[in-house]
N, CA and C of each residue as an Amber inpcrd file, in Angstrom:
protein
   507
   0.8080000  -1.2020000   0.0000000   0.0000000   0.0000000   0.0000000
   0.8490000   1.2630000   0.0000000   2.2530000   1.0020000   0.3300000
   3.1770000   2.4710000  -0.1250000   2.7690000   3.2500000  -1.0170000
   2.5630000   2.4630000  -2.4330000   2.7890000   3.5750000  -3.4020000
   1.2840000   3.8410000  -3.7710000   0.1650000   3.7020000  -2.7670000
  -0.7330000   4.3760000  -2.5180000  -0.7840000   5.4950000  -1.9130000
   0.0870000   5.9100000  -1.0970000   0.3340000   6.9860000  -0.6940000
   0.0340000   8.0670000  -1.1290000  -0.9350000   8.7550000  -0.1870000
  -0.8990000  10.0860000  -0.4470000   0.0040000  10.9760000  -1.0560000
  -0.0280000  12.0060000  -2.1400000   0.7840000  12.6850000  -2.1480000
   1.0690000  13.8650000  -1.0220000   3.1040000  13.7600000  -0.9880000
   3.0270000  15.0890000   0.2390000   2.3910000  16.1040000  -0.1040000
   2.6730000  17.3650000   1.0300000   2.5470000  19.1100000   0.3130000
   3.1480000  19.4760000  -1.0960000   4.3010000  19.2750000  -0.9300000
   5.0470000  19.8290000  -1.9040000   4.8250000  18.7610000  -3.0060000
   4.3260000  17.6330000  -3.4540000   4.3130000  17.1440000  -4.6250000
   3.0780000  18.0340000  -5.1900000   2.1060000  17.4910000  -4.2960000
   0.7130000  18.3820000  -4.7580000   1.2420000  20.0950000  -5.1380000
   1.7070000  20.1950000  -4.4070000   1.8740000  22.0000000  -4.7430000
   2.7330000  22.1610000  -6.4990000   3.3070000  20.7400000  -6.6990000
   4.2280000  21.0230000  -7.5710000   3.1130000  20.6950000  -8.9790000
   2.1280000  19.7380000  -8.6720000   1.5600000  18.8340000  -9.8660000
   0.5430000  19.7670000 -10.1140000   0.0630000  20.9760000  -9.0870000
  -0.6630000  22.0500000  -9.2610000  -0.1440000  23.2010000 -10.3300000
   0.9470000  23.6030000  -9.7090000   1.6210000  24.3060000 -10.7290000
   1.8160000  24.0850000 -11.9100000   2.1560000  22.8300000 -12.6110000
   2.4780000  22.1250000 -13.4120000   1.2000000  21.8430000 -13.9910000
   0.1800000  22.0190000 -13.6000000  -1.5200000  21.7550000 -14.2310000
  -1.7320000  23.7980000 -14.8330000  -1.4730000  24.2480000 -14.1500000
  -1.7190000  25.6580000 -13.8980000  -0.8430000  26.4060000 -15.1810000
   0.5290000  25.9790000 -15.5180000   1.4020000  26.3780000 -16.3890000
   0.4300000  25.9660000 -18.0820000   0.0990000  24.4700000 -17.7550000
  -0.4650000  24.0450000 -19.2830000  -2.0920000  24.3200000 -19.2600000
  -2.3610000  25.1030000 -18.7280000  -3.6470000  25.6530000 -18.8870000
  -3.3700000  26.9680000 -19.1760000  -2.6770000  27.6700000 -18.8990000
  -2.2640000  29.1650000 -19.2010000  -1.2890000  28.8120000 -21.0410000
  -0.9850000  27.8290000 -21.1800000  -0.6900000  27.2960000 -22.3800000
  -1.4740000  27.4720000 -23.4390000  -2.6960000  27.1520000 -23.2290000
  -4.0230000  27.0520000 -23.8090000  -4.6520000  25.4840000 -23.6430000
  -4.0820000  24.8070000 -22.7950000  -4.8560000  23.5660000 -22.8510000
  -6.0150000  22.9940000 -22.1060000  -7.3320000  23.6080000 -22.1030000
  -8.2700000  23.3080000 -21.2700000  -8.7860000  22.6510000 -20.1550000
  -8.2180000  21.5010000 -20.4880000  -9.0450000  19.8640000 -19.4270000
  -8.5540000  20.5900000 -18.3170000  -9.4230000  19.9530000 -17.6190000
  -9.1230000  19.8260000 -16.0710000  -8.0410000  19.4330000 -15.7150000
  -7.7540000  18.6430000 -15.9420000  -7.1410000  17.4080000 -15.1670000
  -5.9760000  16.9960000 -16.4440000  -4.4910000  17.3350000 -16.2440000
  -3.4220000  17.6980000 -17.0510000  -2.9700000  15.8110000 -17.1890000
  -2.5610000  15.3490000 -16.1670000  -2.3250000  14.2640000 -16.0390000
  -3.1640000  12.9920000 -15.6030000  -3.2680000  11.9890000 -15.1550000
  -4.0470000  10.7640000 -14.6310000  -4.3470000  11.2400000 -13.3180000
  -5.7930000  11.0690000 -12.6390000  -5.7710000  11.3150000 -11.3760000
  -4.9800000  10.5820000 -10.2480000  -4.4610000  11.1930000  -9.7070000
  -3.5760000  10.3060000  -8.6450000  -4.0580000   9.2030000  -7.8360000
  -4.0670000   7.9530000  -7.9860000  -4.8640000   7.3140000  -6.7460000
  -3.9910000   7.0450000  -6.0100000  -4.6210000   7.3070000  -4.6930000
  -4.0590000   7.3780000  -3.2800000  -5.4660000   6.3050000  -2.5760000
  -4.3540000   6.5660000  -1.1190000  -5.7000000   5.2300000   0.1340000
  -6.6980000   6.7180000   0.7460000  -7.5660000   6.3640000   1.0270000
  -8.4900000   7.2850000   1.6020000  -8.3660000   6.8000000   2.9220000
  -8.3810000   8.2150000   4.4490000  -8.4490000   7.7220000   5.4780000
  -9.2600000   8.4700000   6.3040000  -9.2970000   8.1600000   7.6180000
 -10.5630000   8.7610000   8.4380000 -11.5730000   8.1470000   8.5070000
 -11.9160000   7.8080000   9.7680000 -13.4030000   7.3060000   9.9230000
 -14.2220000   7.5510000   9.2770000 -14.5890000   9.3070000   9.1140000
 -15.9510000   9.4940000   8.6530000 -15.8150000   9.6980000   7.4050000
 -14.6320000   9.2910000   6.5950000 -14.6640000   9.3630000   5.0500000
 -14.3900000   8.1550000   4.8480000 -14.0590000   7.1010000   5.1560000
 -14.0170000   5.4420000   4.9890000 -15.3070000   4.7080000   5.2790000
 -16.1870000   5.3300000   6.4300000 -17.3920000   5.0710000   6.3920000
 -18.4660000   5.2680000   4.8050000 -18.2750000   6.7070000   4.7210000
 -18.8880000   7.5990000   3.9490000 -18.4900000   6.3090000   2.2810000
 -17.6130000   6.3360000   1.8810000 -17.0140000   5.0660000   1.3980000
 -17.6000000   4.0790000   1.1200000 -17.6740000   3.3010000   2.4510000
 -18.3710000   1.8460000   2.6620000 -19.4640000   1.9490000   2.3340000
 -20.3910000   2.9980000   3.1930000 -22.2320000   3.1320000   2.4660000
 -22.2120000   3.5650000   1.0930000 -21.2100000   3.8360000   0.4870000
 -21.8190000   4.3210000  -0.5420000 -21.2400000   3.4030000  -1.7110000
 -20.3080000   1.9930000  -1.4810000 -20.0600000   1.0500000  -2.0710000
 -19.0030000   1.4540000  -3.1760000 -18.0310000   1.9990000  -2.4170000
 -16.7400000   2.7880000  -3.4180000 -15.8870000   2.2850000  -3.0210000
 -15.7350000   2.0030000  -1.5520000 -14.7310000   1.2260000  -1.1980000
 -14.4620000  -0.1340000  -1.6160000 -13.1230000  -0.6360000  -2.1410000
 -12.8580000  -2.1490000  -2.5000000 -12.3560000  -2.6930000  -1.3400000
 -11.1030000  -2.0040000  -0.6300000 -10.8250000  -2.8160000   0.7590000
 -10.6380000  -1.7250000   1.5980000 -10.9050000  -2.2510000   3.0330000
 -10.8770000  -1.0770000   4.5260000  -9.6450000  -1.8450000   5.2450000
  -9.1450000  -0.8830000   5.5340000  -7.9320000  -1.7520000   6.6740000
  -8.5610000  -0.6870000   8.3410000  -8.3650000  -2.0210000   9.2090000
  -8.8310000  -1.1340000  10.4270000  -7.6140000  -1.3170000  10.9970000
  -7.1210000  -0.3420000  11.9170000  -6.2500000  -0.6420000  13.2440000
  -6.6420000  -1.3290000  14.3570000  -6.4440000  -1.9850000  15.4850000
  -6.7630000  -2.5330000  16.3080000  -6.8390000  -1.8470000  17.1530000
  -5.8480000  -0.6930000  17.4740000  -5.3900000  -0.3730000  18.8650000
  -6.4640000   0.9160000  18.5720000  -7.4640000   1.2340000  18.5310000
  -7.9030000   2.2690000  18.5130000  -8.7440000   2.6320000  19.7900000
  -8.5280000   3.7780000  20.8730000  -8.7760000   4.0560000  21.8180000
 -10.4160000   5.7470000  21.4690000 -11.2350000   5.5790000  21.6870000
 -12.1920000   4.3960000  22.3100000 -12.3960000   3.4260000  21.6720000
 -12.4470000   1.8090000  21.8110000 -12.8400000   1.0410000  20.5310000
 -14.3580000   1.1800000  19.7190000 -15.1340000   1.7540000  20.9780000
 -16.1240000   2.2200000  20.7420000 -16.4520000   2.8690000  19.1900000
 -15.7290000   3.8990000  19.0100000 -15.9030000   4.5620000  17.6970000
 -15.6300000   3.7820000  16.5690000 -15.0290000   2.4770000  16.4900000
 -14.7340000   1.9750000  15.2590000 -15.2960000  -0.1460000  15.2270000
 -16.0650000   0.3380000  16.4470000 -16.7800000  -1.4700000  16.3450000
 -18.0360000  -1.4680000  15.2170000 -19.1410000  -0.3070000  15.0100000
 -19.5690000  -1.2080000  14.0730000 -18.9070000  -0.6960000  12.4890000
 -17.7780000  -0.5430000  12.1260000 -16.9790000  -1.0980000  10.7090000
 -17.1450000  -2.3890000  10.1890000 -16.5310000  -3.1290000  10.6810000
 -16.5220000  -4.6650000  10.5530000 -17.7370000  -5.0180000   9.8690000
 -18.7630000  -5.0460000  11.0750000 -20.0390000  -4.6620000  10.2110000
 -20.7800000  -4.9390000   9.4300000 -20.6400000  -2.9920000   9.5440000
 -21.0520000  -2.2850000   8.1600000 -20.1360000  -3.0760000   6.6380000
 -18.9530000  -3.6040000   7.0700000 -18.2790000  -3.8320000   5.6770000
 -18.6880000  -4.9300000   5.5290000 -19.3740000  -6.2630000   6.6720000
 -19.5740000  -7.4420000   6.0060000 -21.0110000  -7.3710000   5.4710000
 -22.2390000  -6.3760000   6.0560000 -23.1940000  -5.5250000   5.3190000
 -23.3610000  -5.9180000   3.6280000 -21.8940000  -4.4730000   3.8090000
 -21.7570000  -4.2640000   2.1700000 -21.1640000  -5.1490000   1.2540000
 -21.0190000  -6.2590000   2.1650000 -19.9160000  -7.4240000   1.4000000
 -18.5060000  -6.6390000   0.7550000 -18.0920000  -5.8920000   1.8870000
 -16.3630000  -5.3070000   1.2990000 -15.5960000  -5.8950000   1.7610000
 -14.3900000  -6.2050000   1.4780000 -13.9300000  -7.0470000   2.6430000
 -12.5980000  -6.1540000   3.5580000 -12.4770000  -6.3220000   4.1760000
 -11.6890000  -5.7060000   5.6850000 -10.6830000  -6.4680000   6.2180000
  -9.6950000  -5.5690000   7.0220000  -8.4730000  -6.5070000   7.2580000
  -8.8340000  -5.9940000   8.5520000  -8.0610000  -6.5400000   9.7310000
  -7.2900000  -5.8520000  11.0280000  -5.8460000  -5.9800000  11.1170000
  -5.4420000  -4.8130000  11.2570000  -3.7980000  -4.6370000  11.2690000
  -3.5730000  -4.4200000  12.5460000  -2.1070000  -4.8240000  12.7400000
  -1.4350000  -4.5830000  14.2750000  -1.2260000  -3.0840000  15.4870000
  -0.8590000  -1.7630000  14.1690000  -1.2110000  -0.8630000  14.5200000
  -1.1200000   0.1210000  13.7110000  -2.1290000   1.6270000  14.6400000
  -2.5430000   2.3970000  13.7580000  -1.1320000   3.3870000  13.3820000
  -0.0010000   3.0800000  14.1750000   1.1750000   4.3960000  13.6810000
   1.8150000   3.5870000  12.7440000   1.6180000   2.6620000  12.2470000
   1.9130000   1.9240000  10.7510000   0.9480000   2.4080000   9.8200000
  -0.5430000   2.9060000  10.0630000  -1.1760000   3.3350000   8.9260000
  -0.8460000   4.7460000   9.0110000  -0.6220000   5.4040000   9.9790000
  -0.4520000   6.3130000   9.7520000   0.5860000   6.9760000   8.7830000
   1.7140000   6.2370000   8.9790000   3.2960000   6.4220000   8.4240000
   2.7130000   6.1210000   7.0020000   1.6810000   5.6810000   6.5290000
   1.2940000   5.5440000   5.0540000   0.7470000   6.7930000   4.2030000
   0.3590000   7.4920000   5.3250000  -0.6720000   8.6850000   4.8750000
  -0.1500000   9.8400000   5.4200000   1.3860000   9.4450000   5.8110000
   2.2170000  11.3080000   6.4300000   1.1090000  11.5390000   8.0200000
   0.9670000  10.7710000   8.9270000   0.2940000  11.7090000   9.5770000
   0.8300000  10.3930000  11.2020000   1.1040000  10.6290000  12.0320000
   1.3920000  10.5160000  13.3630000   0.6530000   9.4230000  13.3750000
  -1.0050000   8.9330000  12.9450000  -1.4880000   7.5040000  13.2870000
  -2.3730000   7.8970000  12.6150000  -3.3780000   6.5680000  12.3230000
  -4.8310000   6.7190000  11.4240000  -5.6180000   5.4190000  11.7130000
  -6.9330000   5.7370000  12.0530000  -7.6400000   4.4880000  12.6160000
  -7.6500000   3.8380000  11.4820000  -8.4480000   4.0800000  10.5940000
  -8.6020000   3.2390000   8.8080000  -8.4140000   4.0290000   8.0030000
  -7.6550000   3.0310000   6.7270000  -7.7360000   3.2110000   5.4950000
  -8.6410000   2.3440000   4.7200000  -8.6620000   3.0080000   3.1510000
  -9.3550000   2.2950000   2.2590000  -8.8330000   2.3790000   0.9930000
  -8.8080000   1.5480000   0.1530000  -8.6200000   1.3470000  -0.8310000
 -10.1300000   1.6550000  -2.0640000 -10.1150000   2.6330000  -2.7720000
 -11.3560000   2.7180000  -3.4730000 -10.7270000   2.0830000  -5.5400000
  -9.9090000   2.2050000  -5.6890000  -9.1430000   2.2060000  -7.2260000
  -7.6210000   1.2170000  -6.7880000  -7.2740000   0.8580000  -7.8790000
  -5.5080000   0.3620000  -8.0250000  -5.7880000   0.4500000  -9.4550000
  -4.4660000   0.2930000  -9.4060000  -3.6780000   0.3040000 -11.2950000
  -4.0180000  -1.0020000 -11.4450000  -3.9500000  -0.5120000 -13.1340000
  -4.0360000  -1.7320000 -13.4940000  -2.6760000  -3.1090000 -13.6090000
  -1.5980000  -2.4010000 -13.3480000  -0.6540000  -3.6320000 -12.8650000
  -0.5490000  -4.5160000 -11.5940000  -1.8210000  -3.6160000 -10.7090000
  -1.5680000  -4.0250000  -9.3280000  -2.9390000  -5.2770000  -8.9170000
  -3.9190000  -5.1480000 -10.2830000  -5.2880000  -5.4040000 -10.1400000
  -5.1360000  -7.0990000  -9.7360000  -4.3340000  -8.2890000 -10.2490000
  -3.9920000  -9.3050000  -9.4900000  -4.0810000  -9.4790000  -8.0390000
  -2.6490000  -8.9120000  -7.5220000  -2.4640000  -8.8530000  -6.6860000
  -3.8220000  -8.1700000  -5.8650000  -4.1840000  -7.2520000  -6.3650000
  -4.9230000  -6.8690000  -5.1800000  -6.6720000  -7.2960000  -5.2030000
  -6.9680000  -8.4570000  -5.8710000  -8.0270000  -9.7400000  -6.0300000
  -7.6650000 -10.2990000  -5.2830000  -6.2460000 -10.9640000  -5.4390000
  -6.1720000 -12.3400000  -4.4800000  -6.2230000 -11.4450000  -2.7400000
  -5.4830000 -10.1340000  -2.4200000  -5.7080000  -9.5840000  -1.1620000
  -7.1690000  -9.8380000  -0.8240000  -7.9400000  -9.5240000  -1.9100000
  -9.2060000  -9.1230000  -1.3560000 -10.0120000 -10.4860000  -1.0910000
  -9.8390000 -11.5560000  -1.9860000 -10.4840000 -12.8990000  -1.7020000
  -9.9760000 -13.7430000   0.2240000  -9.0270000 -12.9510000  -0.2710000
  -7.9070000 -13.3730000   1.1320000  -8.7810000 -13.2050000   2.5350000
  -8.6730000 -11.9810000   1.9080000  -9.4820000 -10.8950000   3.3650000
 -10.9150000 -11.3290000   3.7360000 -11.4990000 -11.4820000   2.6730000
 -12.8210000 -11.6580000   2.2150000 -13.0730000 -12.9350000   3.3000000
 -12.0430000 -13.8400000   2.6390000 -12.5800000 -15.4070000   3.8250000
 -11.8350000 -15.4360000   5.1350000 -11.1420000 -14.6180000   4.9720000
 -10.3760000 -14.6080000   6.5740000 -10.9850000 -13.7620000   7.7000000
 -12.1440000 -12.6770000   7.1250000 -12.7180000 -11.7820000   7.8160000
 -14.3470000 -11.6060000   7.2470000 -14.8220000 -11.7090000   6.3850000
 -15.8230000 -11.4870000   6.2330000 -16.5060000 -12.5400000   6.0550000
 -16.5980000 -13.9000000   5.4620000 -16.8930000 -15.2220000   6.0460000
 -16.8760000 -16.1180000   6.8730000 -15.6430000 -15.9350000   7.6610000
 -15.3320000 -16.5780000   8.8370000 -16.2790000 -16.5840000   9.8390000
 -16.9090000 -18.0430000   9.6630000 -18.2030000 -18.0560000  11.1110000
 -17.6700000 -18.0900000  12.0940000 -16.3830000 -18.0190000  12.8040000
 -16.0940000 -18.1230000  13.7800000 -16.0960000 -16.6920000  14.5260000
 -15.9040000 -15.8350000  13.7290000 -15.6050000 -14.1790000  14.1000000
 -17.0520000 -13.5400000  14.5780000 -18.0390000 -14.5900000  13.5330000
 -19.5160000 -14.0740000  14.0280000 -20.1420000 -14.7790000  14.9960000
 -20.0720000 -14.3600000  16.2750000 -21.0120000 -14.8350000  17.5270000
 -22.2060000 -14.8290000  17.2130000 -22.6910000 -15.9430000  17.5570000
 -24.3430000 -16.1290000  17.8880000 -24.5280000 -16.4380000  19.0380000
 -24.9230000 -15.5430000  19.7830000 -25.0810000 -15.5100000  21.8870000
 -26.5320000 -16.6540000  21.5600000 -26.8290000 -17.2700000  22.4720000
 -28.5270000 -17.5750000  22.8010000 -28.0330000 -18.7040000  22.1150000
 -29.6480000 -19.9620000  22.1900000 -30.1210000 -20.7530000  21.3770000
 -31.5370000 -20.7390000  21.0100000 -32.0850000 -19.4590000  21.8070000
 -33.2420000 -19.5600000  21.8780000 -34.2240000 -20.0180000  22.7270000
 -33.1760000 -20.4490000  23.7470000 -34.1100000 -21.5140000  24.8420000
 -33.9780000 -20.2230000  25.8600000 -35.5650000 -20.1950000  26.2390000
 -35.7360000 -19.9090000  27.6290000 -35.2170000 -20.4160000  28.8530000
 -35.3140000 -19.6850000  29.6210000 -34.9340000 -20.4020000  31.4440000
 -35.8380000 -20.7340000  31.5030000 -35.6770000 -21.8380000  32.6550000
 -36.8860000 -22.4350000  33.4520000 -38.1410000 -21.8490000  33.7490000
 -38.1030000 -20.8620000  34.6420000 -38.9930000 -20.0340000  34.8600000
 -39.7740000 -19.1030000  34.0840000 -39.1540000 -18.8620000  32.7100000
 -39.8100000 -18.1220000  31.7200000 -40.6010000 -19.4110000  31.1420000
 -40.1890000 -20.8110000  31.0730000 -40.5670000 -21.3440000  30.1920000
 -41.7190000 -22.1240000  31.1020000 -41.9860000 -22.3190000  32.4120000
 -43.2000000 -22.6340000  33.3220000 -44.0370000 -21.2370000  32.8080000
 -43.8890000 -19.7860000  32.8430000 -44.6710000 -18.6790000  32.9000000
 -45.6020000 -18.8830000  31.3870000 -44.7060000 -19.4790000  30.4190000
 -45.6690000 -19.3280000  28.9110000 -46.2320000 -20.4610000  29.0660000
 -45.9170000 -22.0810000  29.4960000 -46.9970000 -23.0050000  29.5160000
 -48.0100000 -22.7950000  30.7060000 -47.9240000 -21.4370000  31.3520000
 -49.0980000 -21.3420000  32.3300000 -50.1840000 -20.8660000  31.0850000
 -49.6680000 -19.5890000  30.8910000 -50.2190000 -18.2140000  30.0170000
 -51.1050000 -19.7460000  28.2900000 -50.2240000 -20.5040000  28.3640000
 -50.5920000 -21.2850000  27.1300000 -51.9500000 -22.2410000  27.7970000
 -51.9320000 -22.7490000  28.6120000 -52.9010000 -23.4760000  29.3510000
 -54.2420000 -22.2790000  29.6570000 -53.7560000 -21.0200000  30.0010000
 -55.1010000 -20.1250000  30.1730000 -55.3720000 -20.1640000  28.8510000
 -54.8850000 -19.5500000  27.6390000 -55.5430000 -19.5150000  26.6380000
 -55.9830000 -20.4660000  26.4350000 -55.6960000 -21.7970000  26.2690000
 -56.6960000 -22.8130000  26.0620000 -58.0290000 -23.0920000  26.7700000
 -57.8660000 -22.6610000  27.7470000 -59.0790000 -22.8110000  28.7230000
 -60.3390000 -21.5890000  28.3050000 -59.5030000 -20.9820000  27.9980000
 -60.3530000 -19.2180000  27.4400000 -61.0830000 -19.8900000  25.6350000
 -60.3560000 -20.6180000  25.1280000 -60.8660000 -20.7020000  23.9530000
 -61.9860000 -21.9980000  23.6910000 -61.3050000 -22.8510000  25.0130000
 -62.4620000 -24.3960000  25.3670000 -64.1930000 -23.6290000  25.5360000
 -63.5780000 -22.3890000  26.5970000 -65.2250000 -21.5980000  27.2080000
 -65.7050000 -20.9630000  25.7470000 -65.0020000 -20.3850000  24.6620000
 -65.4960000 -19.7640000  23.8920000 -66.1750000 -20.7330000  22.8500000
 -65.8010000 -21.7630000  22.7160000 -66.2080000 -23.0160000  22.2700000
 -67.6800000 -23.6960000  22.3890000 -67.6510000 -23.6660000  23.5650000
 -69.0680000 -24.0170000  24.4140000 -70.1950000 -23.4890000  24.4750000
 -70.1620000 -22.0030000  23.6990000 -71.4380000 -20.9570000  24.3780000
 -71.3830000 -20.9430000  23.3140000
């Protein structure tokens, strides 16, 4: 995911200029060169992402303090059927994106030399995290306690008795 990397200040400042020179040229388009793809990060733009089915892969950090803010991801991504990694930590994603730490990234685009490789990541991920029945708890079986389950064959015995009398008259 390196050479996903964001561009720094100064590249951007430079690929600006360099857009800015061949438009004062006379050359119209927008957009002088290929758009840069980079990883997208931040909660509320990796979310924003996921609902809106742009994202191809989410990487979460683990160590994220409150965990609170980043439990339902997982989720939301097995939801959207995206698939999701968990990494060891967030000052490794961060060091990807120039910035001190980062709860998640995402992957929305790759090149097309990278498009292999980054199928088999995603099938990878896909069954190691988003299929895996083991990751998904199912609490309960459905069985009542004792005492709930005497309270409905009481409540079940009145109704019968209520519907025997309605029977009769």
């Amino acid at each position: 995911m390196a050479k996903y990397s964001p561009e720094t200040a100064q590249a951007k400042k430079d690929r600006l200029k360099a857009e800015a020179e061949a438009r004062k040229g006379g050359n119209k388009s927008e957009h002088i060169g290929p758009k840069p793809l980079h990883v997208k990060f931040g909660l509320n733009h990796v979310t924003t992402l996921v609902e809106e089915n742009k994202a191809k892969l989410v990487v979460i950090a683990h160590d994220v303090e409150p965990i609170e803010t980043m439990t339902f991801l997982p989720a939301l991504c097995r939801n959207k059927n995206i698939p999701f990694v968990v990494v060891k930590n967030k000052a490794r994603l961060g060091k990807l994106v120039h910035l001190k730490n980062a709860t998640c990234l995402a992957l929305t685009d790759v090149r097309k030399e990278d498009l292999t490789d980054f199928g088999a990541l995603q099938t990878a991920f896909k069954a190691q995290y988003n299929d895996n029945k083991q990751t998904l708890r199912h609490w309960g079986g459905g069985l009542m306690g004792i005492k709930n389950q005497h309270m409905m064959a009481k409540r079940e015995r009145a109704r019968e008795i209520e519907l025997a009398k309605k029977a009769n008259m």
